[in-house]
N, CA and C of each residue as an Amber inpcrd file, in Angstrom:
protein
   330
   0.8470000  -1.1650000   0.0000000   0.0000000   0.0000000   0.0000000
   0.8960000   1.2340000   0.0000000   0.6170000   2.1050000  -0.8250000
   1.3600000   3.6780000  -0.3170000   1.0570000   4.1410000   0.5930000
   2.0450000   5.1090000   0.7450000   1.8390000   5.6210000   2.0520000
   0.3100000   6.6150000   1.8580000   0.7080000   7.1760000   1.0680000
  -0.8800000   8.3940000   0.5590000  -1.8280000   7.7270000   1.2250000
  -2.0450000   5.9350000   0.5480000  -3.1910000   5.6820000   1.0280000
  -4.0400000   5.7650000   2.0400000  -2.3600000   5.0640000   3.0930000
  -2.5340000   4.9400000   4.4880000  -2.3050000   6.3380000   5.2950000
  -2.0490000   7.3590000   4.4390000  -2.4900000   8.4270000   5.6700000
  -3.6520000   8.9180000   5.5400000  -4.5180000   8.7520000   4.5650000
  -5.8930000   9.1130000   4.0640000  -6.6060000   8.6060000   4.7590000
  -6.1330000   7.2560000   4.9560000  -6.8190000   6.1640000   5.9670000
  -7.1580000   6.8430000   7.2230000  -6.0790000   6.7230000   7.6300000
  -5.7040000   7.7750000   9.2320000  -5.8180000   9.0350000   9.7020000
  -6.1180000   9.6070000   8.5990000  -6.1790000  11.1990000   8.5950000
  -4.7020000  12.1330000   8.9040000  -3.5820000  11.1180000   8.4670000
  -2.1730000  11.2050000   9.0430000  -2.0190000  12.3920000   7.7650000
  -0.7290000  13.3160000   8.7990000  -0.2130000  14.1150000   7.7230000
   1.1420000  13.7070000   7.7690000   1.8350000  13.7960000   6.4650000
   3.8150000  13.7210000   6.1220000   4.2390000  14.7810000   6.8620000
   5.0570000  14.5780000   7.8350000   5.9130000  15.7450000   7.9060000
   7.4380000  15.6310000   7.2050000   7.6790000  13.9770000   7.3260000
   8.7160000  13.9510000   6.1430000   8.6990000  12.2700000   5.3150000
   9.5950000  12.9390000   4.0720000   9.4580000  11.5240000   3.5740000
   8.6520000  11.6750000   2.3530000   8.6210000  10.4870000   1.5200000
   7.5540000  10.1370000   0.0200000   6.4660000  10.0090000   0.7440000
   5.3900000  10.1540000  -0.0920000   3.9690000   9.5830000  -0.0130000
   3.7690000   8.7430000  -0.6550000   5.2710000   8.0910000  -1.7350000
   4.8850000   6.8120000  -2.7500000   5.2590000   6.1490000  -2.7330000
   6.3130000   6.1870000  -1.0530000   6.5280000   4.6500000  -0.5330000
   5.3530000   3.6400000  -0.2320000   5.8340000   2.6420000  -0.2610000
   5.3480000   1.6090000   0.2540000   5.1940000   0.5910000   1.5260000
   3.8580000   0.5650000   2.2570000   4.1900000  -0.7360000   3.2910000
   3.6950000  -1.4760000   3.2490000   3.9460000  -2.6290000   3.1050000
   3.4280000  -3.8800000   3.4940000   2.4160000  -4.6610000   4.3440000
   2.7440000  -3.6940000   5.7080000   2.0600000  -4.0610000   6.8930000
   2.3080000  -3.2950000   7.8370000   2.1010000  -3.7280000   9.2950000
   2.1500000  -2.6710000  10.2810000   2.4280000  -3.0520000  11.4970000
   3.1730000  -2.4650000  12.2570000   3.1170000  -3.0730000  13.7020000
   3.6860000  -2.2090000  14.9990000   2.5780000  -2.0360000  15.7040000
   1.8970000  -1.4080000  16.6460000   2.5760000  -1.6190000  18.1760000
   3.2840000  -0.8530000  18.5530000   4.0110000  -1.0170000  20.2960000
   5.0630000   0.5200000  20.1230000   5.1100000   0.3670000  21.4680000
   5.6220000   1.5410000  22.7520000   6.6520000   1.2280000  22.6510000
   6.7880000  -0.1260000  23.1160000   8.0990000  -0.6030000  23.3510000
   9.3670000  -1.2700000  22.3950000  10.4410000  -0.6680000  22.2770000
  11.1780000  -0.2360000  21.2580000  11.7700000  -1.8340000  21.0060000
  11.8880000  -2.3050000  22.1170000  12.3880000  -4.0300000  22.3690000
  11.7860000  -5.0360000  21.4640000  10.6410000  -4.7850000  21.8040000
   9.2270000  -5.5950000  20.9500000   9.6950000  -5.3210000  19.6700000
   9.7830000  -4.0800000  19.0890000   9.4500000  -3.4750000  17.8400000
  11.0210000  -4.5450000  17.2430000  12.1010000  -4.1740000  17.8600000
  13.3560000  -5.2190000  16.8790000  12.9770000  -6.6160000  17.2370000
  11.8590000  -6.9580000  18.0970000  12.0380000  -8.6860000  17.7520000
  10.9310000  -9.0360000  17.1340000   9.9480000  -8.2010000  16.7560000
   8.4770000  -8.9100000  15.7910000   8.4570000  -8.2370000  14.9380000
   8.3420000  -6.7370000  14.4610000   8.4620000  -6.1500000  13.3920000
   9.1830000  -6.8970000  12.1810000   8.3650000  -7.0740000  10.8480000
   9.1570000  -7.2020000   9.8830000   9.6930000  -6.5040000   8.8070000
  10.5050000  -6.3200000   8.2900000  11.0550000  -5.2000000   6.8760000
   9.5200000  -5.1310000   5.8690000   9.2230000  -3.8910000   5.7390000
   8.2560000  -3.3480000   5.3220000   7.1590000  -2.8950000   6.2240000
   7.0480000  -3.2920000   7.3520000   5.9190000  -2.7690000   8.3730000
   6.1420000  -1.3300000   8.7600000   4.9140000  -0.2590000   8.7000000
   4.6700000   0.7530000   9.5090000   4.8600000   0.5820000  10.8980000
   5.7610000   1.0580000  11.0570000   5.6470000   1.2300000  12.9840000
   4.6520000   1.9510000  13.2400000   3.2680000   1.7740000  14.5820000
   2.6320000   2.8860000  14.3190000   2.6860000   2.5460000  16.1320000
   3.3550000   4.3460000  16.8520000   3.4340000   4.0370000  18.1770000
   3.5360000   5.6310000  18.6730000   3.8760000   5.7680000  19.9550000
   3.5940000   7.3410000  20.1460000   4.9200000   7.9580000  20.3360000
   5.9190000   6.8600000  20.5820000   7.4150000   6.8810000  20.9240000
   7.8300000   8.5490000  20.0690000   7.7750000   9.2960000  20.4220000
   8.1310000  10.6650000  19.5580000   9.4850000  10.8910000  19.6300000
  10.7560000  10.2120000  19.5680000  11.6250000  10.6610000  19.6160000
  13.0100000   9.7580000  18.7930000  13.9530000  10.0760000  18.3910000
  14.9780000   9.5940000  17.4010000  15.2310000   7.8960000  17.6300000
  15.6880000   7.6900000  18.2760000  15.5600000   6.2120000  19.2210000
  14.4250000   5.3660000  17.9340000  12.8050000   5.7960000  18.2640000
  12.6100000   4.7300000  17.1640000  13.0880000   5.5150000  15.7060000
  13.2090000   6.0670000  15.2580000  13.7860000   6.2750000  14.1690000
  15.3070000   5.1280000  13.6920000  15.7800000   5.1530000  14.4380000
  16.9210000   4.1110000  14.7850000  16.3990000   2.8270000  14.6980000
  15.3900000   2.0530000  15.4250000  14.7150000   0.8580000  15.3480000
  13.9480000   0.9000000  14.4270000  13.2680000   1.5800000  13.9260000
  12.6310000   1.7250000  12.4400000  13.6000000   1.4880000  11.3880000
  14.7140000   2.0580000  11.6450000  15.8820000   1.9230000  10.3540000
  16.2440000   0.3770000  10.5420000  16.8840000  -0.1090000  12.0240000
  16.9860000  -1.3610000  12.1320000  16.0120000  -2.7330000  11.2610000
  15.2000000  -2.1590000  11.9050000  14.2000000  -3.5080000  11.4400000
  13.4260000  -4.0440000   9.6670000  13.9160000  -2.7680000   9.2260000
  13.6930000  -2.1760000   7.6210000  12.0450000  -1.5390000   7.4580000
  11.7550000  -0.6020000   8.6020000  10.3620000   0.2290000   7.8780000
  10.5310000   1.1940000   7.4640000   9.8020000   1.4570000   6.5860000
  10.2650000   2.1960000   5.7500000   9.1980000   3.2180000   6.2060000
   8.5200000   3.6780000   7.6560000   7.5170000   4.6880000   8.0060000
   7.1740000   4.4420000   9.0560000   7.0860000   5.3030000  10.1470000
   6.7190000   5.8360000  11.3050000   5.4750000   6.3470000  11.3970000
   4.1850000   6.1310000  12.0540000   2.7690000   7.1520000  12.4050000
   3.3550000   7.1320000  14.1860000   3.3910000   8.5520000  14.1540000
   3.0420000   8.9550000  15.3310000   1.8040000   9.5210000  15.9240000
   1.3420000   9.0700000  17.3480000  -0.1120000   9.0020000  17.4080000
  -0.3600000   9.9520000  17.6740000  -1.7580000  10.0480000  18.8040000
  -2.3480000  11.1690000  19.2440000  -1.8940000  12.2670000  19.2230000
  -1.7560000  12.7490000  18.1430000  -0.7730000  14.4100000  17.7040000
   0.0710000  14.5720000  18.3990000   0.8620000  13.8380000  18.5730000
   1.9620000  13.7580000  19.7690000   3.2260000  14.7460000  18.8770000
   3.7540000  15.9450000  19.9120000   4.8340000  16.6410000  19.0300000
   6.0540000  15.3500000  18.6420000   6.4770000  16.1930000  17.4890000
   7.6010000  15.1630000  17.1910000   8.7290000  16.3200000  16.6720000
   9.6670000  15.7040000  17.5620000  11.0540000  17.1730000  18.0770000
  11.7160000  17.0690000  16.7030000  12.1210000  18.0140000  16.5670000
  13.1450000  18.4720000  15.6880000  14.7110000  17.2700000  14.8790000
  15.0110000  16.4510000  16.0150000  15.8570000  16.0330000  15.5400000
  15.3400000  14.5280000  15.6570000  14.3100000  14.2160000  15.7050000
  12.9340000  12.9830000  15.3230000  13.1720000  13.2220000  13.8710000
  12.7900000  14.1970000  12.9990000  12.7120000  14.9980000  12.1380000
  13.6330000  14.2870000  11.0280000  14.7720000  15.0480000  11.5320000
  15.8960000  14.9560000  10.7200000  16.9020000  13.6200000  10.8500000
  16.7340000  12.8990000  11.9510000  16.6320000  11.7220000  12.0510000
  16.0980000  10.6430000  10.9380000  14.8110000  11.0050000  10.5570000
  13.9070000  10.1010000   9.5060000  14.1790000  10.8480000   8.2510000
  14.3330000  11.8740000   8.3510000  15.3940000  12.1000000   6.6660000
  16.8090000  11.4020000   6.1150000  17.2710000  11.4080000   7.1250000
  18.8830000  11.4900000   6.7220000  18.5400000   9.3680000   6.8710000
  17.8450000   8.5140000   7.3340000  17.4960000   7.3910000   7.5520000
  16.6370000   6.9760000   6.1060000  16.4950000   8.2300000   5.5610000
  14.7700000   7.6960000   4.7460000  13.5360000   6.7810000   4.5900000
  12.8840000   7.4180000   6.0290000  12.2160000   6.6930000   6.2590000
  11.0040000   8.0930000   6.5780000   9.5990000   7.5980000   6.3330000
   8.5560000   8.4140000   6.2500000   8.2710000   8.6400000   7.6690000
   8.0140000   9.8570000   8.0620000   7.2240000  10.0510000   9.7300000
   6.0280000  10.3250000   9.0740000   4.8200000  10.2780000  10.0490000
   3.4430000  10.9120000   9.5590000   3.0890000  10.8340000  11.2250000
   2.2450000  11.8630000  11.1150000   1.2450000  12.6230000  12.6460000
   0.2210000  11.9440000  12.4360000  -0.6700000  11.5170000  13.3890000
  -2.0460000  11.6870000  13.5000000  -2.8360000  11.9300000  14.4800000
  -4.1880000  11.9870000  14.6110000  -4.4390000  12.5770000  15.8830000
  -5.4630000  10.8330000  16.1760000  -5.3760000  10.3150000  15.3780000
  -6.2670000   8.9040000  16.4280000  -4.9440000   7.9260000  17.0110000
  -5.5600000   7.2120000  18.1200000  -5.1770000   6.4210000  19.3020000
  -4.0680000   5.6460000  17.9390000  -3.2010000   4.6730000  19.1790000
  -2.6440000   3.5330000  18.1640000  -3.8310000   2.2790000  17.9350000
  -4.8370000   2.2720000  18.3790000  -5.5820000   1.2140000  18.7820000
  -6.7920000   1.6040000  17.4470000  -6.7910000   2.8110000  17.1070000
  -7.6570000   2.9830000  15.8990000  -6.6600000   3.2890000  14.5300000
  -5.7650000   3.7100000  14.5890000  -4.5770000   3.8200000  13.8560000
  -4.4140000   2.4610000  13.3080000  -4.0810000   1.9840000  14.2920000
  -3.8230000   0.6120000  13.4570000  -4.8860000  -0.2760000  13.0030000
  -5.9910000  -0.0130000  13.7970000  -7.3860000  -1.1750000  12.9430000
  -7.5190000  -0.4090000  12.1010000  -7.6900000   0.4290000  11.3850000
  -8.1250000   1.2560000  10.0090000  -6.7270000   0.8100000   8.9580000
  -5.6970000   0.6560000   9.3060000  -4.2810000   0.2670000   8.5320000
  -4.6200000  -1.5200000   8.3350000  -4.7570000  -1.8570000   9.3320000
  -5.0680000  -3.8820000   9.3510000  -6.6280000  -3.9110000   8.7490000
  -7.3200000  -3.1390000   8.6530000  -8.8900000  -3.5540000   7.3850000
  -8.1340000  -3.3160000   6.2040000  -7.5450000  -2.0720000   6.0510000
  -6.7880000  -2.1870000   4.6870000  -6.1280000  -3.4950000   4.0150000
  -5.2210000  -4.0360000   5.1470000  -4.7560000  -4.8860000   4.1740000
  -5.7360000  -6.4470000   4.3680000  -6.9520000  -6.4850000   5.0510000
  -7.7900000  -8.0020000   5.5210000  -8.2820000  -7.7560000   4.0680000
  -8.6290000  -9.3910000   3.9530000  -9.2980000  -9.5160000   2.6540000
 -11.2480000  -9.2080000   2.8940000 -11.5510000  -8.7840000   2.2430000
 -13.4580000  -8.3740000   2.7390000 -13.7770000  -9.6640000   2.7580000
């Protein structure tokens, strides 16, 4: 799926990054531990963690995009972090718990 899609989905905005990347899938946690042992290369991280750290475990694990939740600020060097990584950040203002069921109907078969 592009990203476009999935922020349309979410009501997510780019603050950096393509909108014509691609993810695969998605996967949802706080905890940065979790995220390098289940996450797979292509999954959206979608978590509230606002700061460089997952940018780093996002790069690790191969996603190629970050949603950060409940309009949670996302600092400056979050930012430039996911540039210089190339990897997509996007804002949104719903929970991770609706964030991510609106991203997982996307990819369920009807």
């Amino acid at each position: 799926m592009e990203l476009s899609h999935a922020a349309t989905l979410t009501g997510a905005i780019l603050v950096v990054g393509s909108a014509e990347k691609k993810i695969s899938g998605g996967y949802t946690s706080d905890l940065l531990s979790d995220v390098m042992a289940h996450a797979k290369t292509g999954d959206a991280l979608v978590t509230i963690q606002a700061h460089k750290n997952t940018v780093a475990v996002a790069s690790l694990v191969g996603a190629p995009a970050i949603f950060i939740c409940n309009n949670r600020p996302i600092p400056e060097d979050m930012i430039e972090a996911a540039a210089a990584e190339d990897i997509a950040l996007l804002k949104t203002a719903l929970s991770q718990f609706e964030a991510s069921g609106r991203l997982w109907s996307a990819f369920s078969p009807s």
